[in-house]
N, C-alpha and C positions, 0 to 999 in steps of 0.2 A: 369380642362379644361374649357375652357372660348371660347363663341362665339364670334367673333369681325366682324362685318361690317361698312364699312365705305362709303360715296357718293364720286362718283368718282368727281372730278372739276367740277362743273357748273350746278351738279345736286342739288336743294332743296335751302340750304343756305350755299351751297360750293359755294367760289371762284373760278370763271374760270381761268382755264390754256390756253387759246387760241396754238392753235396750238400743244398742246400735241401731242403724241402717245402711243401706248399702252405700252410700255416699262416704258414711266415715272409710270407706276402704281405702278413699284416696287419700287421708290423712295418714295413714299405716303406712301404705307405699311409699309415699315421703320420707315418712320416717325409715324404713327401711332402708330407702335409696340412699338414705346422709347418711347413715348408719355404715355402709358398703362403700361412701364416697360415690356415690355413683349420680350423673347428672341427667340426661336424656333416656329415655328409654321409649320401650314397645309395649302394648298390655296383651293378654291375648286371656280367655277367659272357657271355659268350658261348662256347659250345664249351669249348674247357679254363680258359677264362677264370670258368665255372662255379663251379669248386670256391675258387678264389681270391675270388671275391666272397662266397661262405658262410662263408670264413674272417675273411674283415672282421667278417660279420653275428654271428659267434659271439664272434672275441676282441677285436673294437672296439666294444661294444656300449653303451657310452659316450657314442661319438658315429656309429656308423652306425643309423640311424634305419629304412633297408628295405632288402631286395637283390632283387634277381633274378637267377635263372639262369635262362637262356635256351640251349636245345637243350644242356644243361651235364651233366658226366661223374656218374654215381656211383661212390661208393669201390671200387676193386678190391677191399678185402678185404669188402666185405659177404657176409655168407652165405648170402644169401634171394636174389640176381639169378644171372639166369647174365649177366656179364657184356660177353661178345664176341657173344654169340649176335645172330645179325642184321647184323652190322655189315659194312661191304666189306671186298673183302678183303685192301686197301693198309693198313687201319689196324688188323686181325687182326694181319697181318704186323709192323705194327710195332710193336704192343704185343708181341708175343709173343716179338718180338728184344729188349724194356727186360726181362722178364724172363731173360731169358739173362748181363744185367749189362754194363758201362756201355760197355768194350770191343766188345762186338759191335754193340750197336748205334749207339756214336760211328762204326764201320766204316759199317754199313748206311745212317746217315742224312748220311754225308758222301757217300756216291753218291749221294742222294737230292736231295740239298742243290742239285748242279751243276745240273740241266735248271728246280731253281724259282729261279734264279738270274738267268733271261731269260726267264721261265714268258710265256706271253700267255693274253689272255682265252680263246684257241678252245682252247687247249691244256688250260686249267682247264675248260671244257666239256663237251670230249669224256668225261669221269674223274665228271661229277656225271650222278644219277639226274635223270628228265625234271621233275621237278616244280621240284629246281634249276637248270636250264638255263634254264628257262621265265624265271621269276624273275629271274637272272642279264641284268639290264639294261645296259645301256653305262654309265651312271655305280655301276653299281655293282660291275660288273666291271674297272672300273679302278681303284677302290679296292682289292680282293681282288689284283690283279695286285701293287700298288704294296705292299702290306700281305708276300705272299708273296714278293718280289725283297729288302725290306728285312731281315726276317725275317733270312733267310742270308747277309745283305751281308757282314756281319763274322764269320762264320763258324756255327758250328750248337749255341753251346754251349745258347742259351734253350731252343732246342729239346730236346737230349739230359738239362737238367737237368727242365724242365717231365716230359716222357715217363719220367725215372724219380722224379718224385716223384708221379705218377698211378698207379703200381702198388705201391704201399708207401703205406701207413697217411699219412693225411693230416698228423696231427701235434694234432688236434683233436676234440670232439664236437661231433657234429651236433647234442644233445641240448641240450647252451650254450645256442643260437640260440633265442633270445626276441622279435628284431623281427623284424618283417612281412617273410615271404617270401612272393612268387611263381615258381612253377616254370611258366616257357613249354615246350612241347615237340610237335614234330611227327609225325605217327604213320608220316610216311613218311622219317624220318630214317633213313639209312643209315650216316652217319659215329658220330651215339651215338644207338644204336635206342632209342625210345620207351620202352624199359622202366625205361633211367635214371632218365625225368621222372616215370613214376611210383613207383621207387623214393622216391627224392627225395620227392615229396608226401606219401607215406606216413610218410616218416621223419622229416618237419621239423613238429610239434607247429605253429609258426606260417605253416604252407604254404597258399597259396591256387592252385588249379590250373589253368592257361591250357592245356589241350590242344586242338589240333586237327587237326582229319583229315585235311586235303589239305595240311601242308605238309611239309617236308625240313629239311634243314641249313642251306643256302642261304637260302632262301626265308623261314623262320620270320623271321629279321631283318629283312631284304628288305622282307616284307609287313606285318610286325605291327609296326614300330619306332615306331611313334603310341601303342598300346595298350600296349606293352611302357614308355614313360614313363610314361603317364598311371596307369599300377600304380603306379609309383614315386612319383609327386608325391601318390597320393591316401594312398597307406600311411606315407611320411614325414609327412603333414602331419594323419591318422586316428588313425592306429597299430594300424589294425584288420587283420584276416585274411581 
């Protein structure tokens, strides 16, 4: 078994896709997988990385066998969540600049861009709720720093294209998705409140629901990344829900 990650368009020294959405992620992963010779696989997805492994799960269904999303977005345009409700108020803000269209906030997220540039772990600290702080251990706070600095190394396109293909129609149905999903989700997430994760379960026909009470955004990874595989190896190799 082999881990594979790859930067989505526009992050690090990927090629931007202007105008993406989150659907084309499953045309990359393809591509990546032939690329690797690789034929079956697992998606698994974290934060906005979410909606991009559901999209595997829907139009690679072929060869992704299970996903998970883990503390992972629901569609903007759902009509049943409120979707900002709960959430801090950095990331209110900056969704509600992608809706104002791609000009204002390429402006707002290249000021944003400069201080996670040199970002440090105490600095990512102060900005998370306590159940993330707690969480936020030395090895894994260096990963986040090193993941955050790389991020905007070469500038903030992954970021401004990610953020407006999250407010606009993903590109797919969620109703496709036939293999084994699990949704992890934290009930004290503040960056995508809980109500995501259980949108999500509600909506995915093959959803199995990993909630729990005491974690965050942070933390869910952090503490459950044992349980959060062992969903994946049992539901690739199951097929059940």
């Amino acid at each position: 078994m082999s881990l594979i990650s790859y930067a989505r368009p526009g992050y690090s020294r990927s090629t931007r896709d202007r105008g993406r959405s989150v659907a084309d992620a499953a045309a990359d992963t393809a591509v990546v997988l032939d690329a690797l010779g690789a034929g079956e696989f697992v998606a698994v997805g974290h934060s906005g990385g979410g909606p991009h492994a559901l999209a595997c799960a829907a139009l690679l269904a072929d060869r992704c066998l299970a996903a998970v999303s883990v503390a992972g977005l629901a569609p903007f345009d759902a009509d049943d969540i409120d979707w900002m409700a709960g959430m801090d108020d950095e990331s209110v803000e900056e969704h509600t600049t992608a809706l104002t269209g791609e000009a204002a906030l390429d402006s707002y997220l290249q000021q944003s861009a400069e201080p996670l540039s040199a970002v440090t772990a105490e600095e990512i600290a102060v900005l998370l709720p306590e159940v993330d702080r707690i969480a936020l251990a030395e090895e894994l706070a260096d990963v986040l720093v090193r993941s955050l600095r790389l991020g905007v190394a070469e500038g903030i396109d992954g970021w401004l294209d990610d953020e407006l293909a999250f407010v606009k129609p993903w590109g797919f149905d969620l109703g496709l998705i036939r293999v084994p999903v699990a949704v992890w989700h934290g009930r004290d997430d503040r960056m995508v409140p809980f109500a995501h994760g259980e949108w999500l379960h509600t909506h995915l026909a093959t959803s199995r629901s990993r909630f729990l009470e005491d974690e965050g955004h942070v933390s869910l990874l952090a503490n459950q990344l044992g349980g959060i595989l062992n969903d994946l190896v049992e539901m690739s190799q199951t097929g059940d829900t």
